[in-house]
N, C-alpha and C positions, 0 to 999 in steps of 0.2 A: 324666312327671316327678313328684316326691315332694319337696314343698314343706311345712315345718312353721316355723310362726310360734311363736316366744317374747316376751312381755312380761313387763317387772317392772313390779310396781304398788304406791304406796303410795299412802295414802288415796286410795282409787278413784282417782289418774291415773295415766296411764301412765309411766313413771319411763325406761326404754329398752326397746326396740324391735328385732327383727330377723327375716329369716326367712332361712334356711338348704335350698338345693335339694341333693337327692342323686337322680342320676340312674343308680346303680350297680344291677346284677342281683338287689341281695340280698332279703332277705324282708322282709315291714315292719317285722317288729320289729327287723331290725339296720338298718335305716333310719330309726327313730326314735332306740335309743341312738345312732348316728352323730352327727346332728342333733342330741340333748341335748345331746353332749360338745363339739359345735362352739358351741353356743351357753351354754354353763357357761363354755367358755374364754374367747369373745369378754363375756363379762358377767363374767369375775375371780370365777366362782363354783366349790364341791363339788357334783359329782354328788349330786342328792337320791336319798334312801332311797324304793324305791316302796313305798308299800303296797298291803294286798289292797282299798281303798274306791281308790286313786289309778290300781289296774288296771281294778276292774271303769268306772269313770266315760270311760276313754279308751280301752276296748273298746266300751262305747256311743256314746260323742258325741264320740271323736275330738279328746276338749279335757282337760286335767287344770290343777290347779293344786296347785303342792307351797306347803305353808307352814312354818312354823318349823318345828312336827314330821318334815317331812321332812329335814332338815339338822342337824348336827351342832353347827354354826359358831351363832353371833348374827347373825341378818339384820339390815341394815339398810333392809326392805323388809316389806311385809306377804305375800304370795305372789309366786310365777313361775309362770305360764300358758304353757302350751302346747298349741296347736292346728295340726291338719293341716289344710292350706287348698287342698293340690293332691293328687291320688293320682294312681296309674296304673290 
């Protein structure tokens, strides 16, 4: 099973909260967009912009977090953390 956790955070607390499971065949990287876009919807948010520091940090350690530079929009939030907390 392929479990990825999303929080939004302002001033360091957590603001909401979710984790989203996909137990589909696909590969991880369409296991991750799945999972963003499930949790962008359930959060009322635009898919973040990755960049090449938001790639390489969540091919390391499995965790990113997009901030204002990743989005288009005016957050009302400081970042959106995402971390893989289950794999296959």
């Amino acid at each position: 099973m392929f479990r990825l956790m999303g929080n939004i955070y302002k001033d360091t607390r957590i603001q909401k909260s979710t984790v989203i499971c996909d137990d589909t065949q696909n590969t991880r990287t369409k296991k991750v967009f799945h999972c963003l876009d499930c949790i962008c919807h359930e959060f009322d948010l635009p898919s973040p912009i990755w960049l090449e520091s938001n790639i390489k940090d969540f091919q390391k350690f499995s965790k990113v977090r997009f901030s204002q530079d990743n989005f288009i929009e005016i957050l009302d939030f400081d970042y959106l953390e995402l971390q893989i907390i289950e794999e296959d």
